[in-house]
N, C-alpha and C positions, 0 to 999 in steps of 0.2 A: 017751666020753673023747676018740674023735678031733677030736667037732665041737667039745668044750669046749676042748679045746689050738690049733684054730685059732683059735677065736673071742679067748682069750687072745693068741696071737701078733699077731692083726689089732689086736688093742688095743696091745701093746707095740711093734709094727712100726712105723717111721718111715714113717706111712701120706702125707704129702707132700700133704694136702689144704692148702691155704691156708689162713692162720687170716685172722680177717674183720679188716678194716683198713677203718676209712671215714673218711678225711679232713672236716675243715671247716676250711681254709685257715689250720693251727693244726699246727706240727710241732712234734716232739719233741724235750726240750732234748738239744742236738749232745754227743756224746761230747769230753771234755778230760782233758789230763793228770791231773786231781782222781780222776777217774771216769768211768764210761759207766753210763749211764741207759737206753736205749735199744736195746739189741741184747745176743743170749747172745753174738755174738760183738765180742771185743776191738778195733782197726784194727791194720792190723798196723806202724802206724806207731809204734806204742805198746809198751813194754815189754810180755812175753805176763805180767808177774801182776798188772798193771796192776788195781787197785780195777775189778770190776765188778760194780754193784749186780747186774744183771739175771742174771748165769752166774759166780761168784765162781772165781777162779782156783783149782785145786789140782791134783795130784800128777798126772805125765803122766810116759811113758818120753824126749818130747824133752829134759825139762827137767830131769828127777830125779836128785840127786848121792847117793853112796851115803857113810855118816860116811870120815872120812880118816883110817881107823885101820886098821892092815895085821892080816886075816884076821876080821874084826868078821863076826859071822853075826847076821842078824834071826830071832828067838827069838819073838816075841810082837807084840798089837798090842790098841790100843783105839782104837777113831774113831769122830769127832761129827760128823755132816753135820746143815745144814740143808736143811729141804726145798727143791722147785725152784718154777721161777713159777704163779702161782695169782693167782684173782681179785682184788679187792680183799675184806678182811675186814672192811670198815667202809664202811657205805651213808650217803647222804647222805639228807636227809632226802626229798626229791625227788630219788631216784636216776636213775628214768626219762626227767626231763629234761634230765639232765645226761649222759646218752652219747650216741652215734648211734642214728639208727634203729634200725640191726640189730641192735645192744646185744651183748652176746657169746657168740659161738659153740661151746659143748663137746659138738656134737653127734656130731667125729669122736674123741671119747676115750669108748670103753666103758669103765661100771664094774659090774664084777661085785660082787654083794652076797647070797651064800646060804649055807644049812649044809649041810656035808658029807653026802654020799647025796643029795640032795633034785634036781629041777632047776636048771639054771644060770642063774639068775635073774641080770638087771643093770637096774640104771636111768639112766631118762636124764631130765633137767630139763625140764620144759615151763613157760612163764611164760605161762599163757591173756590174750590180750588183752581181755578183758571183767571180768578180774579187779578185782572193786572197789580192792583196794590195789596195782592195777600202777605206781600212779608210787614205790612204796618199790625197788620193785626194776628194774633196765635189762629189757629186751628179749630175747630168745633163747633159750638152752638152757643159763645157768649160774647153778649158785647161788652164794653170796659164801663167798670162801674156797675154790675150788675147784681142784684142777691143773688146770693145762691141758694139749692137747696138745702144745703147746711146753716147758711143762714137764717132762713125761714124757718126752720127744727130749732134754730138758738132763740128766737123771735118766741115762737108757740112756747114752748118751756119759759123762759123771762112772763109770759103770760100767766104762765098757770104757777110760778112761783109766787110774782105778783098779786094774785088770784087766795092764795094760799095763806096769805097776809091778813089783806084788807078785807076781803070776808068772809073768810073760813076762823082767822083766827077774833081779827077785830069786830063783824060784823059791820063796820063799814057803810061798804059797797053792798047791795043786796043783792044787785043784781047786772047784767049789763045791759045798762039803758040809754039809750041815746038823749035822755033826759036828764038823767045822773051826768053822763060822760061828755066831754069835748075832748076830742080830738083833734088836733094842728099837725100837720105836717109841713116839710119842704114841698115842693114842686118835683123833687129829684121820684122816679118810680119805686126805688129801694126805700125810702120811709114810708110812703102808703101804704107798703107788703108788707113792710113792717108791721106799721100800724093793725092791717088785717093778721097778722100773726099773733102779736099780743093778747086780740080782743078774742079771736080762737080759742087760744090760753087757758084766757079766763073761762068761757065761756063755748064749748063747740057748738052749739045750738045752732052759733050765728055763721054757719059754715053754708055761704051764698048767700045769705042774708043781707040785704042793702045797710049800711052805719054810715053815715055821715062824717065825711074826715073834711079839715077844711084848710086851706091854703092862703096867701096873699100872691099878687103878680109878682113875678118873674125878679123883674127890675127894683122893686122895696121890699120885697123877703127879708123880714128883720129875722128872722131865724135861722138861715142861713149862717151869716146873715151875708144878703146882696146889694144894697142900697147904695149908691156912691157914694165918698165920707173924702173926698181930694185933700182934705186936710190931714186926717187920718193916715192916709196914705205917705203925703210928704213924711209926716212925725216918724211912722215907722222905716219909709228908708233912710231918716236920717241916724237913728239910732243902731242901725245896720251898717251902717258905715265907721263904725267907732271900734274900736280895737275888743274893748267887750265883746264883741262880734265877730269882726275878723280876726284876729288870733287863735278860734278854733277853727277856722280853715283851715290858716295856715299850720296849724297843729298837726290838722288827718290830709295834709296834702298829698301824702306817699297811700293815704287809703282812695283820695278821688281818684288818683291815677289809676289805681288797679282798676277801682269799680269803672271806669270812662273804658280804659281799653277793652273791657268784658263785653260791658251792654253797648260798648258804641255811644257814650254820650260824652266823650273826652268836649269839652268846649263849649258846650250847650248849656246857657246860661239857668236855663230851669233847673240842669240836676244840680251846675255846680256852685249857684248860689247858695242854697240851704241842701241841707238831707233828705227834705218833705218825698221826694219823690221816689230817692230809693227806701227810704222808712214803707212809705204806702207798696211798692211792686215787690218788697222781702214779704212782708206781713201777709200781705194777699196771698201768697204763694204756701211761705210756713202754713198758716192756719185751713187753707184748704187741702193741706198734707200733700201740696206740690213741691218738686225740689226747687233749690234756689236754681239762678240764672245758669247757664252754661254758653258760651257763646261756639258756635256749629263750627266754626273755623279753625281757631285754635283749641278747642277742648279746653280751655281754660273757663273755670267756673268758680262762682262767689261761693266763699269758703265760708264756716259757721262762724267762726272767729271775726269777721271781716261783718259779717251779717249780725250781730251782737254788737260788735260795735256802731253800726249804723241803728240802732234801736237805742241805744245810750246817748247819742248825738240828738238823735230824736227827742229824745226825753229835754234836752240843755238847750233845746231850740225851741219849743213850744214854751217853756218856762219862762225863757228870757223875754220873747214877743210878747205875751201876754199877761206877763205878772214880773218879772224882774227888771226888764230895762228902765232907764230913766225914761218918765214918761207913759212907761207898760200901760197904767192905771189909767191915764185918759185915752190914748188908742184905743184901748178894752173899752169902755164908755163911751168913745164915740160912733164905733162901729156895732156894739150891742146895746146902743142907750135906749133904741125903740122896742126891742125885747125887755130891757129890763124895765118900762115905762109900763108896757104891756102886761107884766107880772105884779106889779105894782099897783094897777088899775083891778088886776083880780081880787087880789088880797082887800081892796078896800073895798070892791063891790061886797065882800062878803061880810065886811064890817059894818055896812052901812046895811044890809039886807036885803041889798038888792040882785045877789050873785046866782043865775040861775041852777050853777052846777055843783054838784057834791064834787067831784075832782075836773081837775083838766089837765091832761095830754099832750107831752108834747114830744115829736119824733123828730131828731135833726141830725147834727152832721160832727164829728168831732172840732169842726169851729165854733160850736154854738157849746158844745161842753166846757169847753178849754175857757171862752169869755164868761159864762154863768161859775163857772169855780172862782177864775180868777177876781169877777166881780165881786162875790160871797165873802172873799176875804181867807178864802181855804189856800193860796198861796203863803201868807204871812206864817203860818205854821212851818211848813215844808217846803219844797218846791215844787211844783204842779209835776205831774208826768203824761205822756199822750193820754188823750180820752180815748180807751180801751171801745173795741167794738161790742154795742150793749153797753154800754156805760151807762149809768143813772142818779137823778141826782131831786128825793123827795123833798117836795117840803110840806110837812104836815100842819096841820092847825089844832090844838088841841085842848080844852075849856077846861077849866077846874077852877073853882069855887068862884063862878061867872065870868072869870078871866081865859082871856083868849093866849095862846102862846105858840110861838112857832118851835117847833124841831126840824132841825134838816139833815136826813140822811144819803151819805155821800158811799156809792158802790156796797149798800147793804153796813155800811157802819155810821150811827152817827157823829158827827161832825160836834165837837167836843164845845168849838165856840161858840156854837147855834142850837146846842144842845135844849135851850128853852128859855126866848126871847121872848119878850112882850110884843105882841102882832105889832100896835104901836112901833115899834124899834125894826122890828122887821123892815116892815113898810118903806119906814125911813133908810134900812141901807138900801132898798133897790131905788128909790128915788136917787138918792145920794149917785148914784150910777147914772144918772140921765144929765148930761150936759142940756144948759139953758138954751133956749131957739138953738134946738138941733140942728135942722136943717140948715142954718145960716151961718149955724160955724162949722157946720162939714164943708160948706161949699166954700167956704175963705181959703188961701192957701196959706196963712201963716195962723200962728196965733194968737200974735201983737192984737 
């Protein structure tokens, strides 16, 4: 157990090896008031909850204002994180020549992968260079989708920020207990290491230490979320099809052409449907201070300009799917009604007295952020923008003078129209979010 808890800790430890950065005279688009692309850290020139894709602002003892209601105590809590930085999860069709030699590094992130009693088995990537299919995948020791070591250092830090809050400043959390805490993850590897990184954070004690993180199958992942919803489905491509839609194709058509001829996806309906995929392989790249794409043949390579705009495209595509199209609002509901059912059933176990936990935990995936905003009602203000990696999204419960009240804070700032709800009303918008016999009107294809 001693060698397994160091070998844990060496994992979890801000081991300070350099992550691999190999320049081709191609840098990263510059941080601006819009956003930062490019670094977990903010400039400090900049407002601290300044939009950052790469390290999303939230909850810290500098910043945190406690509600302005004299003797209010925090009673309760449920929180969404997304995960922290990770490879790209979308390969290019010639992946290999589209990075640097060294391709990427996750040589210095152990990951442990065994069952309980057995040896402490871990694995680690190898990309064999005589691999007949090496040009689908870059170079080095990572697979796609993967945290990285940087991520897991963004992960530990959100911990001890978190940490720094709830019970350092509030008293809270006392301590971390697998009796106090629940923990939900995806299924995916990168939110469990998550998970293990935040609770570090808080907490190094538990560095090897067994915590319980808990999952659903594969195939009903409401958090995700994964569950089939064929109605769902139909509604969103039909509202994809409307000029609302295509007209900013047709707008940045002179931009797909460039980015198709670079990476080689001219035609390929995945990239040139939406931006989802070159948003995810710029970002991946920016934020672990790799250059954007270059393609080996013609030396031609995605410009900052060109990579800015495909993160503004991003931003007008997430917004419209999930809170502005006609319809957004049931899409959103039908796809995350069992999450918000799920959050819904906590809030009143706590009501009713029967909620075993002081908070609960949840780590997912910027789908699961993007439907809990847009469900909340935080689009009606503004327009949503991508859920930033490390995004977060509290929702406090807090008593004052025998009344219970929700605050919800959204990336370290509260959330102005949720600023202090009666649990009551609470309750009632995540229900309001659960379409009637779920399951049977996902599986309908209309919605007559």
């Amino acid at each position: 157990m001693a060698l397994l808890s160091l070998r844990l800790a060496l994992a979890l430890l801000f081991l300070r090896l350099a992550y691999l950065s190999v320049c081709r005279n191609v840098t990263s688009p510059i941080s601006t008031p819009n956003g930062v692309y490019n670094s977990s850290t903010t400039p400090s020139s900049f407002a601290w909850n300044t939009y950052n894709y790469c390290n999303a602002p939230h909850v810290n003892a500098a910043h945190y204002t406690k509600p302005h209601v004299e003797g209010a105590e925090m009673v309760y809590m449920n929180v969404m994180f997304r995960h922290h930085k990770r490879t790209p999860d979308n390969l290019y069709p010639d992946e290999n020549g589209l990075n640097p030699a060294g391709g990427w590094n996750c040589s210095n992130f152990v990951q442990f992968n065994y069952g309980g009693g057995t040896a402490a088995v871990y694995h680690q990537v190898v990309v064999p260079p005589e691999h007949p299919f090496l040009s689908q995948i870059w170079n080095g020791t990572c697979d796609q989708g993967q945290l990285t070591q940087e991520g897991l250092e963004d992960a530990v830090k959100h911990g001890q920020d978190f940490w720094s809050v709830y019970h350092d400043t509030l008293g809270f959390l006392p301590d971390v207990n697998p009796r106090d805490l629940y923990v939900r993850t995806s299924v995916a590897d990168r939110t469990y290491q998550v998970a293990g990184g935040l609770l570090y954070g808080m907490d190094p004690a538990y560095a090897g230490e067994p915590f319980a993180v808990y999952t659903q199958p594969t195939n009903i992942d409401s958090l995700v979320p994964d569950y089939d919803c064929p109605l769902a489905d139909n509604m969103r491509n039909a509202y994809q099809s409307v000029p609302a839609w295509t007209d900013h194709l047709v707008a940045h058509a002179e931009l797909q052409a460039r980015l198709g001829e670079i990476t080689g996806t001219a035609n390929l309906s995945a990239w040139t449907s939406w931006y989802d995929h070159y948003f995810d392989t710029f970002t991946s790249r920016t934020c672990a201070g790799h250059p954007l794409p270059c393609n080996a043949t013609t030396g031609a390579c995605v410009s900052e300009e060109d990579a800015a705009g495909v993160f503004a495209i991003g931003d007008f595509e997430y917004n419209y799917i999930w809170n502005a199209a006609q319809n957004a609002s049931t899409y959103t509901a039908l796809t995350f009604g069992v999450m918000f059912s799920e959050l819904a059933a906590n809030f009143k176990a706590f009501q009713s007295g029967v909620e075993m936990y002081r908070a609960r935990l949840y780590v997912g995936h910027d789908g699961s952020m993007i439907r809990l905003a847009s469900g909340l009602g935080l689009g009606k203000s503004a327009p949503l923008r991508w859920p930033a990696l490390g995004s977060e999204m509290v929702m406090e419960v807090w008593r004052a003078d025998g009344e219970d009240f929700v605050r919800v804070v959204h990336e370290g700032t509260p959330v102005k129209s949720l600023a202090w709800v009666p649990i009551e009303e609470f309750v009632d918008l995540l229900q309001a979010q659960v379409p009637e016999k779920l399951f049977d009107t996902c599986m309908s294809t209309s919605s007559s």
